[in-house]
Gaussian input, Z-matrix of N, CA and C with variables (Angstrom, degrees):
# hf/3-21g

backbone

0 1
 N
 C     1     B1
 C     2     B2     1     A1
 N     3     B3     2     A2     1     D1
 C     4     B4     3     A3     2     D2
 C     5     B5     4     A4     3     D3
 N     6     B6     5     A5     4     D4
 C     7     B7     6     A6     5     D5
 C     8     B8     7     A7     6     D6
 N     9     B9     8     A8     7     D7
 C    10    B10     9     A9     8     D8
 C    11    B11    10    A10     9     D9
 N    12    B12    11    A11    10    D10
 C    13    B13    12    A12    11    D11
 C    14    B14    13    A13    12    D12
 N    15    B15    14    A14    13    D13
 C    16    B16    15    A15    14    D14
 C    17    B17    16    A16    15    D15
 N    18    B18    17    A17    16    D16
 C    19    B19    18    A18    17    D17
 C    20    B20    19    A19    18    D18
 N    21    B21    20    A20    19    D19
 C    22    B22    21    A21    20    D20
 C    23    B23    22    A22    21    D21
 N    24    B24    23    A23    22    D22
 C    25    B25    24    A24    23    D23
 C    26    B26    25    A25    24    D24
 N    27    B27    26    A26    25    D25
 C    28    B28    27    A27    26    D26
 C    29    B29    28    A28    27    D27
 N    30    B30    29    A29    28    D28
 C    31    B31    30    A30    29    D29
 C    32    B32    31    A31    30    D30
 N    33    B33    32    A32    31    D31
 C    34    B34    33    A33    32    D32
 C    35    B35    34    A34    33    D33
 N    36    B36    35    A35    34    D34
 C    37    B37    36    A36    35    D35
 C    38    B38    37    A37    36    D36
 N    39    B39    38    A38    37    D37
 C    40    B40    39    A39    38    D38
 C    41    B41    40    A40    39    D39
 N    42    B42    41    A41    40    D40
 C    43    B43    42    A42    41    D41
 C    44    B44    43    A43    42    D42
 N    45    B45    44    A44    43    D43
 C    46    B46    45    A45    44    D44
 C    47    B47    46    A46    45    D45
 N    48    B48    47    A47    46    D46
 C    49    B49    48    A48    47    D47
 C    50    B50    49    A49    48    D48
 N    51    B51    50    A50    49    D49
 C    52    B52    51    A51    50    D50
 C    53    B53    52    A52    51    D51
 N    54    B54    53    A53    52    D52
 C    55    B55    54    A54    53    D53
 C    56    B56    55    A55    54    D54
 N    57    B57    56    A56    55    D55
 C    58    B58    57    A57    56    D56
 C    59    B59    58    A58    57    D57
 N    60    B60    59    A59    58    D58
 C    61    B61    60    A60    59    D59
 C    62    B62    61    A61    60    D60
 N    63    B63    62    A62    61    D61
 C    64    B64    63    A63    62    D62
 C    65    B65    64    A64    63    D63
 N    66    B66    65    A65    64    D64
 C    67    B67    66    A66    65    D65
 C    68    B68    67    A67    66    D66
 N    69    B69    68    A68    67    D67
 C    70    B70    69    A69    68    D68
 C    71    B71    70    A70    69    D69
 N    72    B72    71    A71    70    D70
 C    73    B73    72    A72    71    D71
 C    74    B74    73    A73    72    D72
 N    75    B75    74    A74    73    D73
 C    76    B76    75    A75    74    D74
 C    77    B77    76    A76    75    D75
 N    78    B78    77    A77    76    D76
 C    79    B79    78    A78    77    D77
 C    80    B80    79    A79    78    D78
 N    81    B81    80    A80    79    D79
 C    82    B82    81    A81    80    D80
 C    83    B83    82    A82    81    D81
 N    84    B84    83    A83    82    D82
 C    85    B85    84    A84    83    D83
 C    86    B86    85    A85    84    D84
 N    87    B87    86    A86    85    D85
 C    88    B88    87    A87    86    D86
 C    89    B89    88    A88    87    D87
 N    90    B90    89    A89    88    D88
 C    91    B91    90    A90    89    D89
 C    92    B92    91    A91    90    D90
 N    93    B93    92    A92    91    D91
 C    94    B94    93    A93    92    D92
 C    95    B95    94    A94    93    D93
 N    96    B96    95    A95    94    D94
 C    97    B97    96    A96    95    D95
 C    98    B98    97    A97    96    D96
 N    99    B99    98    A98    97    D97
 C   100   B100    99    A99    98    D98
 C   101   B101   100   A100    99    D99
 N   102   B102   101   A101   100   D100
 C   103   B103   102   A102   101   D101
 C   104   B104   103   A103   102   D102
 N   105   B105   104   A104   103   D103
 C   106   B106   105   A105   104   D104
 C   107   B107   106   A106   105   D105
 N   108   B108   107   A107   106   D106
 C   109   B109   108   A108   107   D107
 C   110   B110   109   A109   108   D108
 N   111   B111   110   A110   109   D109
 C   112   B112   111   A111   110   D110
 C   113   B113   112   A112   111   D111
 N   114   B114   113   A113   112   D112
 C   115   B115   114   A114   113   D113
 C   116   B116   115   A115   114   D114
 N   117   B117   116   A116   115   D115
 C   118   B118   117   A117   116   D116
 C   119   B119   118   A118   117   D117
 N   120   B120   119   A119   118   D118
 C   121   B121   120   A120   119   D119
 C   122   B122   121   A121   120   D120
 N   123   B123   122   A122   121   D121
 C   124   B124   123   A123   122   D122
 C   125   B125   124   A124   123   D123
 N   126   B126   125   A125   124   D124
 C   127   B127   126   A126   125   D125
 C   128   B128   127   A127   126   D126
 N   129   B129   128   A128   127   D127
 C   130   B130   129   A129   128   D128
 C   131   B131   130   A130   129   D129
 N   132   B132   131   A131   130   D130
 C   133   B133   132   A132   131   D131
 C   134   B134   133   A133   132   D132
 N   135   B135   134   A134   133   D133
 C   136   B136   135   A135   134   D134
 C   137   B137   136   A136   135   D135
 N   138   B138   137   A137   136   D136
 C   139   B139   138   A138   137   D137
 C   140   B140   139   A139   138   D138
 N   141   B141   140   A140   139   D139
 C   142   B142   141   A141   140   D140
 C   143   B143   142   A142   141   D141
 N   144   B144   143   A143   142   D142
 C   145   B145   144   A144   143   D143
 C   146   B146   145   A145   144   D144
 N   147   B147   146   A146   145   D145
 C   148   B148   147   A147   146   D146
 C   149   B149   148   A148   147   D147
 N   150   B150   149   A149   148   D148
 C   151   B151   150   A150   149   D149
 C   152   B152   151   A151   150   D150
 N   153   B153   152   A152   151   D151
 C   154   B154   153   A153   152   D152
 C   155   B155   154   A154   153   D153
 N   156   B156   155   A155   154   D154
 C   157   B157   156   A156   155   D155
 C   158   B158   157   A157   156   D156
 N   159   B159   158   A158   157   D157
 C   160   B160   159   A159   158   D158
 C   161   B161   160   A160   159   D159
 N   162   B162   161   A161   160   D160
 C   163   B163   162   A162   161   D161
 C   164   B164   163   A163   162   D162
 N   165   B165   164   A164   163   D163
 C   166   B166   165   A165   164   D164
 C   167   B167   166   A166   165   D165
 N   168   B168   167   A167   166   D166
 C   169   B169   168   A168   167   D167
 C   170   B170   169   A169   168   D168
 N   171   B171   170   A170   169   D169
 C   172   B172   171   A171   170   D170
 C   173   B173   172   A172   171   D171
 N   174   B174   173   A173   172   D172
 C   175   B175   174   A174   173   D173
 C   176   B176   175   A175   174   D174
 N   177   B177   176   A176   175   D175
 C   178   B178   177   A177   176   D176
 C   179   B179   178   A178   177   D177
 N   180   B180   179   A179   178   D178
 C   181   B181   180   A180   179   D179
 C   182   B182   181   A181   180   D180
 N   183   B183   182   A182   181   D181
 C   184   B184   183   A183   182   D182
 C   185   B185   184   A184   183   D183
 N   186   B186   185   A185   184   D184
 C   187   B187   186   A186   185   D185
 C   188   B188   187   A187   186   D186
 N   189   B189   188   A188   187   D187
 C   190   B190   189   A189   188   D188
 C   191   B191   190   A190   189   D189
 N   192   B192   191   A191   190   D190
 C   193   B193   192   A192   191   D191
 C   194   B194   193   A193   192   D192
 N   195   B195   194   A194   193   D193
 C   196   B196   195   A195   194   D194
 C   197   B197   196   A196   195   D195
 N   198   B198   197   A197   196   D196
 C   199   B199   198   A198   197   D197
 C   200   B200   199   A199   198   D198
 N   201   B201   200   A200   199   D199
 C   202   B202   201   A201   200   D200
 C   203   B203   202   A202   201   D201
 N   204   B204   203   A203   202   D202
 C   205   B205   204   A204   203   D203
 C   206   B206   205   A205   204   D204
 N   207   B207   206   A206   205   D205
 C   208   B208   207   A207   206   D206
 C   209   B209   208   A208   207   D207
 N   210   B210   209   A209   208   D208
 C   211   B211   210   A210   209   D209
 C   212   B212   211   A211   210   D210
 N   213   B213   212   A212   211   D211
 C   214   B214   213   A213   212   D212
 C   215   B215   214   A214   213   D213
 N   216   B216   215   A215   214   D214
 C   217   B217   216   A216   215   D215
 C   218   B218   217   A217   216   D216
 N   219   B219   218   A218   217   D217
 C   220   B220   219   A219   218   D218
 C   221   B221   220   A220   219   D219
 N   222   B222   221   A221   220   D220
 C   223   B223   222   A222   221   D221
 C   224   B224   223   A223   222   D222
 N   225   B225   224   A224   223   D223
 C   226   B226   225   A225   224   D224
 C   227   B227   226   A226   225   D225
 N   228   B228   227   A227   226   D226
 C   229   B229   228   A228   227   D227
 C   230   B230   229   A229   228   D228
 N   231   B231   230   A230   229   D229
 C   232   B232   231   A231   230   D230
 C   233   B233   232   A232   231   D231
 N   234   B234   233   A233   232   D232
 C   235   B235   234   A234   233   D233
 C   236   B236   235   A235   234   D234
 N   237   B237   236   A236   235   D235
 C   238   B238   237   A237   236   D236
 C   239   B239   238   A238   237   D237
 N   240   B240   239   A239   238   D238
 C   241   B241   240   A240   239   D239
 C   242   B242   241   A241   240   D240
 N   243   B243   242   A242   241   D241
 C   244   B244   243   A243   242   D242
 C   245   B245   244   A244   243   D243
 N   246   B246   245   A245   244   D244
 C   247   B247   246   A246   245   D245
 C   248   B248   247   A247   246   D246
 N   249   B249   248   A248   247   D247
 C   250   B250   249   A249   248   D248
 C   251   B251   250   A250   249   D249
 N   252   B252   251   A251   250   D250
 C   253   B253   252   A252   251   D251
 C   254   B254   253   A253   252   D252
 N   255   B255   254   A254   253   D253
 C   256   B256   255   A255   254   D254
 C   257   B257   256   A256   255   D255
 N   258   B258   257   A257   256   D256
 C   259   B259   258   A258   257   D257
 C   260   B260   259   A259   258   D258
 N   261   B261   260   A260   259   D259
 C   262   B262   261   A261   260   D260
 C   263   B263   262   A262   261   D261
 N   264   B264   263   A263   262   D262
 C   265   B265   264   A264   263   D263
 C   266   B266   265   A265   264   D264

   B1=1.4451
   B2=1.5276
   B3=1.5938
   B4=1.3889
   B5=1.5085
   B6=0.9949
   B7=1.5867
   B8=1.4573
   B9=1.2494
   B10=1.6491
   B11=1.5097
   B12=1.3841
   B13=1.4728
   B14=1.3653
   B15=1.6583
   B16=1.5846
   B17=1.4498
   B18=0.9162
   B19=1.4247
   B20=1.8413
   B21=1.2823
   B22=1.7110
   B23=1.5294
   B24=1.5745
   B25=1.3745
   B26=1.6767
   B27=1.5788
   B28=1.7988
   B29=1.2415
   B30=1.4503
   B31=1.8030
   B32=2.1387
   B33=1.6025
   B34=1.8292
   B35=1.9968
   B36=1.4027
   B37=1.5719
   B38=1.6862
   B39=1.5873
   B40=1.5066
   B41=1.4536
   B42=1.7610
   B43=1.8806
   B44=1.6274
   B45=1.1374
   B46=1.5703
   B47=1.6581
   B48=0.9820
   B49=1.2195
   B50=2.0360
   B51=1.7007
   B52=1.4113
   B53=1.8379
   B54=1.1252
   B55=0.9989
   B56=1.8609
   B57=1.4259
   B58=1.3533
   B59=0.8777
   B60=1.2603
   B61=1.8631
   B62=1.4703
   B63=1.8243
   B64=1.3221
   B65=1.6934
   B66=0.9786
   B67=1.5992
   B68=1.6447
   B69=1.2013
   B70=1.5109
   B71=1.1568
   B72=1.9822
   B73=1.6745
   B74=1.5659
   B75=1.1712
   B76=1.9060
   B77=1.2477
   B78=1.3006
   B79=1.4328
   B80=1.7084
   B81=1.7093
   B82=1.6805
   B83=1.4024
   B84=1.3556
   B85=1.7535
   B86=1.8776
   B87=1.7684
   B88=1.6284
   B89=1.4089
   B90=1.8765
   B91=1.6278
   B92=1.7175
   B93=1.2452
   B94=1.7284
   B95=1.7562
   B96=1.5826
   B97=1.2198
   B98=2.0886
   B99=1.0128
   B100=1.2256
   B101=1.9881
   B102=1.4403
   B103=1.7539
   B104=1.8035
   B105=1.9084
   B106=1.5394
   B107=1.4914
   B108=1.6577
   B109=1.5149
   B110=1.4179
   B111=1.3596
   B112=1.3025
   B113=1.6352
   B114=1.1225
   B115=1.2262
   B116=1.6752
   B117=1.2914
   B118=1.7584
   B119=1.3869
   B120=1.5095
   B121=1.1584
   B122=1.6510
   B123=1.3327
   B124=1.3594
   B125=1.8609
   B126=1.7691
   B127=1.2100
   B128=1.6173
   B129=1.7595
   B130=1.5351
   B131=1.7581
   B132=1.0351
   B133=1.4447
   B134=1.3965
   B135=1.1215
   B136=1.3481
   B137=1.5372
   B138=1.3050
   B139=1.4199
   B140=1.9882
   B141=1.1312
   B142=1.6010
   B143=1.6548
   B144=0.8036
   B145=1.4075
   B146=1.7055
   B147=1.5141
   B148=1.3720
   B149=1.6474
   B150=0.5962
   B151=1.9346
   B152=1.3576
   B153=1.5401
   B154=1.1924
   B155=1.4266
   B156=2.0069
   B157=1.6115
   B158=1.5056
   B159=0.9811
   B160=1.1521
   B161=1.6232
   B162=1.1863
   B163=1.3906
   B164=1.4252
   B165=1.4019
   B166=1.5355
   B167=1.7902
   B168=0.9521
   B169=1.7004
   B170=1.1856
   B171=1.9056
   B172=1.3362
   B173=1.6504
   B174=1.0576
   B175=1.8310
   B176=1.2874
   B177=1.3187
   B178=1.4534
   B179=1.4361
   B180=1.3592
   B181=1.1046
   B182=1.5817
   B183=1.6167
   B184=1.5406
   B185=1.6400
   B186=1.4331
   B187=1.2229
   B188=1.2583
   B189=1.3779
   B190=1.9079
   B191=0.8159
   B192=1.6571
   B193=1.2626
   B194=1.7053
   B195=1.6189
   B196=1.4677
   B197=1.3125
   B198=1.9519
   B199=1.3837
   B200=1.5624
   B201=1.3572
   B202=1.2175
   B203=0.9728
   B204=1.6684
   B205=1.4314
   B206=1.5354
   B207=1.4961
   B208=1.1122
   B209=1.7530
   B210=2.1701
   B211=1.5821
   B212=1.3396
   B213=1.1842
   B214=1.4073
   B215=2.1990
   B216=1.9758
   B217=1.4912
   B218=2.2449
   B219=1.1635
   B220=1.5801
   B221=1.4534
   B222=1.4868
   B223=1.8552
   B224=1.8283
   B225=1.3917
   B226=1.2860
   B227=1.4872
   B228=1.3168
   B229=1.1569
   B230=2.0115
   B231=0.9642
   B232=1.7269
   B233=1.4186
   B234=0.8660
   B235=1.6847
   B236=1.5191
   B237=1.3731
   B238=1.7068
   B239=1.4768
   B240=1.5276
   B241=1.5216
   B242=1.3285
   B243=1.1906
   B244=1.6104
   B245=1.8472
   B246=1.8037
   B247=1.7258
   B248=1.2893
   B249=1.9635
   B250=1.4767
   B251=1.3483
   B252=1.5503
   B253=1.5718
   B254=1.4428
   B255=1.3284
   B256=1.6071
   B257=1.6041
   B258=1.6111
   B259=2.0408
   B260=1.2646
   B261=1.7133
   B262=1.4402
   B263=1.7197
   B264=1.8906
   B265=1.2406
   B266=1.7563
   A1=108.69
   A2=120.01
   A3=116.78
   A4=92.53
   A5=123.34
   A6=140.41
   A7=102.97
   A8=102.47
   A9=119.46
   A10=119.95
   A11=113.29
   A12=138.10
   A13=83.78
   A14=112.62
   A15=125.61
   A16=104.78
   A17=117.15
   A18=130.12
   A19=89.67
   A20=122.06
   A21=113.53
   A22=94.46
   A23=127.32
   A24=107.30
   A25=116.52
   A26=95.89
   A27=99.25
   A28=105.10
   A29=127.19
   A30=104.63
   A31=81.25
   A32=109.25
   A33=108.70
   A34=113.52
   A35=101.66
   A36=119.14
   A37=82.90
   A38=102.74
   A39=97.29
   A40=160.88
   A41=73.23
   A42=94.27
   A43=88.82
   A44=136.54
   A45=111.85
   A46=96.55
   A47=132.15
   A48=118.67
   A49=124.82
   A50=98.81
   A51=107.80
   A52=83.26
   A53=121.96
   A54=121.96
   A55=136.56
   A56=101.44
   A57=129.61
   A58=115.84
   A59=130.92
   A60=128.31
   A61=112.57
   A62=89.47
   A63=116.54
   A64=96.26
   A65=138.14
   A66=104.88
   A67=92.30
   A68=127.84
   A69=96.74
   A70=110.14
   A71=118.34
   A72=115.87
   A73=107.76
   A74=101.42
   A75=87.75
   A76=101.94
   A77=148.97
   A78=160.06
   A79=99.58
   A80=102.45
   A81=87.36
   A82=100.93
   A83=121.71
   A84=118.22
   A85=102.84
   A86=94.45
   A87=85.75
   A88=144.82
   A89=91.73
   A90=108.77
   A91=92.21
   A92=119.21
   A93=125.08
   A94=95.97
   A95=106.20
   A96=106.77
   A97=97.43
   A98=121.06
   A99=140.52
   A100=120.78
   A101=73.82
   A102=90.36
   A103=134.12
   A104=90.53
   A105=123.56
   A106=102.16
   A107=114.88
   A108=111.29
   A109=132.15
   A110=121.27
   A111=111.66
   A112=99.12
   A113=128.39
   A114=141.60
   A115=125.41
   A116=111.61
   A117=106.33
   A118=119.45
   A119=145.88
   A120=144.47
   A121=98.24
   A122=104.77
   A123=115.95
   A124=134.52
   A125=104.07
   A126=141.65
   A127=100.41
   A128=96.58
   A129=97.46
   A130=122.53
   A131=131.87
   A132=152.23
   A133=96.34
   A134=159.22
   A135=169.18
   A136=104.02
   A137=131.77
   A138=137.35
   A139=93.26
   A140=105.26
   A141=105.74
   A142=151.79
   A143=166.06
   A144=122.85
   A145=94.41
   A146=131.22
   A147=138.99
   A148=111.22
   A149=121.76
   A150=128.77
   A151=117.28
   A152=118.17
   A153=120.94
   A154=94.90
   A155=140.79
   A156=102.73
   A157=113.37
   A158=139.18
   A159=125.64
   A160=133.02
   A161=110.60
   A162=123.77
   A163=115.72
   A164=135.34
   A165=154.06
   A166=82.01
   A167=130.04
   A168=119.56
   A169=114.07
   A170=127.43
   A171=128.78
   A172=97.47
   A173=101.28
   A174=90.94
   A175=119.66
   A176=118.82
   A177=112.36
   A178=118.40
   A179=119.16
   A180=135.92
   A181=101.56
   A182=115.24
   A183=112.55
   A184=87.36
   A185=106.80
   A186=118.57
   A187=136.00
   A188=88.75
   A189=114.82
   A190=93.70
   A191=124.85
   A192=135.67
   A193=134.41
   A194=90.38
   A195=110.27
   A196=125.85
   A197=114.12
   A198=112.48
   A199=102.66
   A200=111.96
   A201=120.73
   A202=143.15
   A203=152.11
   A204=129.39
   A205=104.69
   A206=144.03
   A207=118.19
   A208=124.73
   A209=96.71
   A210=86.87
   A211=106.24
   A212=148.85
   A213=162.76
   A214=78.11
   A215=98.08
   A216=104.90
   A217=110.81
   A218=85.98
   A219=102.14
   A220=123.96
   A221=87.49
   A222=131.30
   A223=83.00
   A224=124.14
   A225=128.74
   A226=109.79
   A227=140.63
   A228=159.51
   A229=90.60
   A230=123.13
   A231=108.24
   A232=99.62
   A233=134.14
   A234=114.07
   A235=112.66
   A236=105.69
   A237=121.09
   A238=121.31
   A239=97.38
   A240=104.45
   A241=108.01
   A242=133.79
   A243=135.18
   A244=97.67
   A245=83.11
   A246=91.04
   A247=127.66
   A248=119.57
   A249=94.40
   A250=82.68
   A251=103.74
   A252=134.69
   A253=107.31
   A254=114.63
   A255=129.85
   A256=102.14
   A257=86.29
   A258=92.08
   A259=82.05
   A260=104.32
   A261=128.22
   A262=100.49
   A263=98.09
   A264=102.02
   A265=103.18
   D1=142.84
   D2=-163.30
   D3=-98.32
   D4=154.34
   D5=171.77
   D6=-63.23
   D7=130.37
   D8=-179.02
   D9=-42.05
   D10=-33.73
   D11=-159.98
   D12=-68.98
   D13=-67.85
   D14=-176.36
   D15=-36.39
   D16=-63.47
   D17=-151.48
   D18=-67.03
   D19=-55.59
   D20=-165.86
   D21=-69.54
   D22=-38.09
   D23=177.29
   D24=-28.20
   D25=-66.78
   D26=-164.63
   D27=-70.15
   D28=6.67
   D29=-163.08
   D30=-105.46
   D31=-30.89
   D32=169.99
   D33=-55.96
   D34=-31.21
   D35=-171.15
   D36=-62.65
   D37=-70.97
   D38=-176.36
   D39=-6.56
   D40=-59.31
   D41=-174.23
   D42=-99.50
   D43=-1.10
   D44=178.90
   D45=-114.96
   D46=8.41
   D47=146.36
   D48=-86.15
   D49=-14.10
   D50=174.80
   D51=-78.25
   D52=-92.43
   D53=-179.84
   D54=9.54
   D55=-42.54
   D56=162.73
   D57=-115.73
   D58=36.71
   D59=165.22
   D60=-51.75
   D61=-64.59
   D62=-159.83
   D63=-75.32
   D64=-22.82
   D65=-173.95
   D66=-108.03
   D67=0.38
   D68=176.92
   D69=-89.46
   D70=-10.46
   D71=173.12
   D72=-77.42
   D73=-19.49
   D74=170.22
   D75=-83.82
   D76=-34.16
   D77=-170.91
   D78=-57.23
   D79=-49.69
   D80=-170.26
   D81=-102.42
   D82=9.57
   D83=177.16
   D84=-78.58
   D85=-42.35
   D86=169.45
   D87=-108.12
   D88=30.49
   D89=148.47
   D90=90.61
   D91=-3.77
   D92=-161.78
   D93=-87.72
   D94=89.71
   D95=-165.38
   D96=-93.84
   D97=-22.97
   D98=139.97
   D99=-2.54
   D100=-75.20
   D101=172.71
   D102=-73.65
   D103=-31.47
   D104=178.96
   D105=-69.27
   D106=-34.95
   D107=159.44
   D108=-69.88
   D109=-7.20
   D110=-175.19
   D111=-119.84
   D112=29.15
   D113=139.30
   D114=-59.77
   D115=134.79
   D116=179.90
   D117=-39.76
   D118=154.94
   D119=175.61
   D120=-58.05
   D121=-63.65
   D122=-171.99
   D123=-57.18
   D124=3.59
   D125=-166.28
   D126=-80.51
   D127=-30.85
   D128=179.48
   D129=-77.72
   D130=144.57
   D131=166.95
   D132=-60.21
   D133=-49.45
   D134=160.78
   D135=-34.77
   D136=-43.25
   D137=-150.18
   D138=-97.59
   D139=-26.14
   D140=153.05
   D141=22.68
   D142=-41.69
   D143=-68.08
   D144=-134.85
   D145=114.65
   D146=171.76
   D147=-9.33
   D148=127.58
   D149=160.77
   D150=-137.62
   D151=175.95
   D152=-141.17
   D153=-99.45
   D154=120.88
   D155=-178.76
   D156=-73.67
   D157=0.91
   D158=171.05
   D159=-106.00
   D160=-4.05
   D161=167.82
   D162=-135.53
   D163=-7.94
   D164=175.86
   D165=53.45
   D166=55.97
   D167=138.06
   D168=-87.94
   D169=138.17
   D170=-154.04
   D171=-114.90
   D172=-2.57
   D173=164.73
   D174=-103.12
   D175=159.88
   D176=173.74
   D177=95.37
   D178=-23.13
   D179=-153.26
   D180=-58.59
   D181=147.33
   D182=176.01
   D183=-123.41
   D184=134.38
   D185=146.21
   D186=-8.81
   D187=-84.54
   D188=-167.46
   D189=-41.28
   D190=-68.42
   D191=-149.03
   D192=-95.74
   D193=1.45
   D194=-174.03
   D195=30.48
   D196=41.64
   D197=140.19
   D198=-145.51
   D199=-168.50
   D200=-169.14
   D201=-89.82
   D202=132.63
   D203=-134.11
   D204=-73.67
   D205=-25.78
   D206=173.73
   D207=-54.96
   D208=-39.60
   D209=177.96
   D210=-72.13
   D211=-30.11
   D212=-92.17
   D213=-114.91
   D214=-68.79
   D215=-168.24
   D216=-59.97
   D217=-30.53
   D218=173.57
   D219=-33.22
   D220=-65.67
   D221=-158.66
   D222=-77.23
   D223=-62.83
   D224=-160.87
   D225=-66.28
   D226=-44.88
   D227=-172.85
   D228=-79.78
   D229=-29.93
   D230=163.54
   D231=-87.59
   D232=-55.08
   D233=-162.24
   D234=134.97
   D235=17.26
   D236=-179.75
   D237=-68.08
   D238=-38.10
   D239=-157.35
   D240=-103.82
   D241=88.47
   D242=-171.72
   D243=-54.70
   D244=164.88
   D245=-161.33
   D246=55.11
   D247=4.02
   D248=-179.46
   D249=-136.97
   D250=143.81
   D251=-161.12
   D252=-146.26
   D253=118.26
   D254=164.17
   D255=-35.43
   D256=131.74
   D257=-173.05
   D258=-92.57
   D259=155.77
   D260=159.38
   D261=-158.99
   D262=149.31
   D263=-152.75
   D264=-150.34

């Protein structure tokens, strides 16, 4: 489990990159790389990084399912995750 601190970091990264969506796409539509610098570091989409929502561990992470393969095999092997069923062959 990631430390809470961790976890509000990326969810603050979050909202100030929503926050600056909209003016850094006008920022780089009119080439004003000038201005795109005096934007927060953390303003960027790049500075990012996927975590787990239910345990904020940042490795492992699956997409689809937006958590991480340990909770991911956990959750699936109880009967959490509709449509997903232990293969056998």
């Amino acid at each position: 489990m990631a430390k809470e601190s961790i976890k509000a970091r990326e969810r603050k990264k979050e909202a100030t990159v929503a926050k600056y969506a909209a003016k850094r796409a006008a920022l780089k539509a009119a080439g004003d790389y000038l201005g795109l610098d005096k934007l927060p570091k953390n303003a960027s989409p790049v500075r990012l990084h996927n975590r787990c929502k239910l345990t904020g561990r940042p490795r492992g992470y699956m997409r689809k399912f937006g958590i991480n393969r340990v909770t991911f095999r956990e959750m699936a092997s109880a009967g959490l995750i509709p449509g997903v069923t232990k293969s056998s062959w």
